[in-house]
C-alpha positions, 0 to 999 in steps of 0.5 A: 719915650724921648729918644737917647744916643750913645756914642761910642768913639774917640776923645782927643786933645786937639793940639791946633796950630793955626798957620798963614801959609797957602799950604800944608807944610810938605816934605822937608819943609819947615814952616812958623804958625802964628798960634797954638791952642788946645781944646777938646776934639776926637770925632767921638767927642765933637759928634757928641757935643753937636747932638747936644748942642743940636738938643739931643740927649746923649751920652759918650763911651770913651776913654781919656787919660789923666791928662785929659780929666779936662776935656771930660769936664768940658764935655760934661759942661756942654751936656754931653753924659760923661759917666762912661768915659773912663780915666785910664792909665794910657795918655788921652789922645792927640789930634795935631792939626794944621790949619791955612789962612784958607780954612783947609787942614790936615790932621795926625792922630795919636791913638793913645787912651781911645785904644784901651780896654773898657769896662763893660757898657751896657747899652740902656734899654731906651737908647734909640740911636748908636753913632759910631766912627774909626777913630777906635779899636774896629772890634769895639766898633763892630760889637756896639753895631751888632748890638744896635742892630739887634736891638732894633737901635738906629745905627749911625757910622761914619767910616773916618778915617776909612778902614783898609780895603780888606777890613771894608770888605767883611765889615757888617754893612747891612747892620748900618741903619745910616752912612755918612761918608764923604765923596772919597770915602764913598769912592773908597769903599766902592772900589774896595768892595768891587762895584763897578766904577766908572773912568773918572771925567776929569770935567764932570762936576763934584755932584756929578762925579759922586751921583754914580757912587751914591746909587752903586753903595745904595744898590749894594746895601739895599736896607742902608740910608746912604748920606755923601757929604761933599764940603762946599758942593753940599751933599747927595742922599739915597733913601733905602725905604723910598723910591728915588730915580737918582740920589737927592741933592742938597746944596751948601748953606750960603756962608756969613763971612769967610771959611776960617777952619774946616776941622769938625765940619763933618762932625758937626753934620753928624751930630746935627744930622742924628738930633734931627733923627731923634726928633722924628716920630712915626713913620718919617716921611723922604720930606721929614729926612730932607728937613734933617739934613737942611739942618745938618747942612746949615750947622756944618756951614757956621761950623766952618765960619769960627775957628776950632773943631768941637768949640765950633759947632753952633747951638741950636737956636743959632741954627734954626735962627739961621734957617729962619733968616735963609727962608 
């Protein structure tokens, strides 16, 4: 049976402006971006469009308004199902972001339809995969959880934007099949659920500093694959069905060019990184989840090498060309 994803998550129209400044604007300040541009984006849709353009078959529960008819027909055209996204009466979500001539940004969030109520979905019985973020209400998040979760589903949740420390703290978190965070949300989540973290060495590398997080959130959630995304230091795995004397490290994909934006990078990881899930058949092997994330790494790296959140995200033939190339 080929494997099916649902995702249930954000839709936004992302409105970029793209700024030749060093920094994002501070308090008080005025600055002028050198261009505007929208395009599709929310972390639902960006996710979604990665595990089809990664090959997976997948399909998006969301919510735009009349005002973003638009970006539903995008995403239909990237070949993403779009039959549970729904038109309602509350404008579609916004994302402001800013980007600097050095790729980095900053993002502000305008809730809008992704906070309305839904028609009752129901999750089709083949479905393997349930991927999920915090860009929606947190009830509807933990409802499709549960429902994965007892259906003997793979589910998939990345905490961004994080929740607060006392939703952290009851949140479901041995109905999660794989976390994805990156290093401070890993460091977040660890205080908010009372691990013991040690004082921060102000001289210990990024790798070194997020090891300990990794091995606390494993220890606590022992039925969890944890996955702590560390940007340009690439990434630290621990594994909850084998033994492993201390999380694996992956490091970034060397880039072509410069990094021109950031935004969707994680994104494009997370969707890259549930396709490469969905091809396994079996019994997976450590081996088999390290060449997932190989893959998901080297996606995440072109991502960042164009401008745009899901306009970013490469196809797969691109990725694996890539990797091609690297061997």
């Amino acid at each position: 049976m080929p494997a099916r994803c649902i995702v249930r998550g954000s839709i936004s129209i992302s409105v970029i402006e793209y700024s030749a400044v060093k920094d994002i604007v501070r308090p008080g300040e005025t600055i002028s971006s050198d261009n505007l541009v929208k395009r599709l984006g929310g972390k639902g849709a960006n996710q979604s469009v990665a595990v089809a353009r990664a090959g997976g078959v997948v399909e998006l529960v969301g919510a735009v308004g009349q005002d973003g008819v638009w970006v539903r027909d995008e995403l239909r055209g990237t070949g993403v199902g779009v039959g549970a996204v729904s038109i309602t009466e509350a404008n579609t979500g916004r994302a402001i972001i800013q980007v600097t001539d050095l790729g980095e940004n900053s993002i502000i969030l305008f809730k809008g339809a992704n906070y309305a109520s839904l028609p009752t979905y129901t999750v089709p019985p083949d479905t393997t995969h349930i991927v999920l973020q915090n860009e929606i209400p947190l009830q509807s998040t933990i409802e499709y959880l549960a429902r994965g979760s007892s259906s003997g589903i793979s589910t998939i949740f990345n905490p961004s934007p994080m929740l607060a420390p006392e939703q952290l703290k009851i949140f479901p978190w041995n109905q999660v099949t794989w976390l994805i965070v990156n290093s401070g949300e890993a460091l977040d989540l660890c205080k908010a659920l009372n691990l013991e973290v040690g004082a921060a060495n102000p001289s210990a590398s990024t790798v070194d500093t997020a090891k300990p997080l990794v091995t606390l959130l494993s220890i606590s959630m022992p039925t969890t694959n944890v996955v702590c995304t560390l940007g340009a230091d690439g990434l630290l795995a621990q594994f909850a069905q084998f033994t492993q004397s201390e999380p694996l490290y992956l490091p970034a994909s060397p880039l072509q060019g410069t990094t021109r934006d950031t935004t969707g990078a994680g994104d494009c990881f997370t969707g890259y990184m549930v396709a490469g899930l969905m091809r396994l058949e079996g019994q997976p092997t450590s081996d088999d989840y390290v060449a997932v994330l190989k893959r998901a790494v080297q996606a995440a790296g072109m991502c960042v090498e164009s401008r745009g959140a899901a306009a970013s995200i490469p196809l797969d033939a691109d990725v694996a060309a890539r990797l091609n190339t690297a061997l």
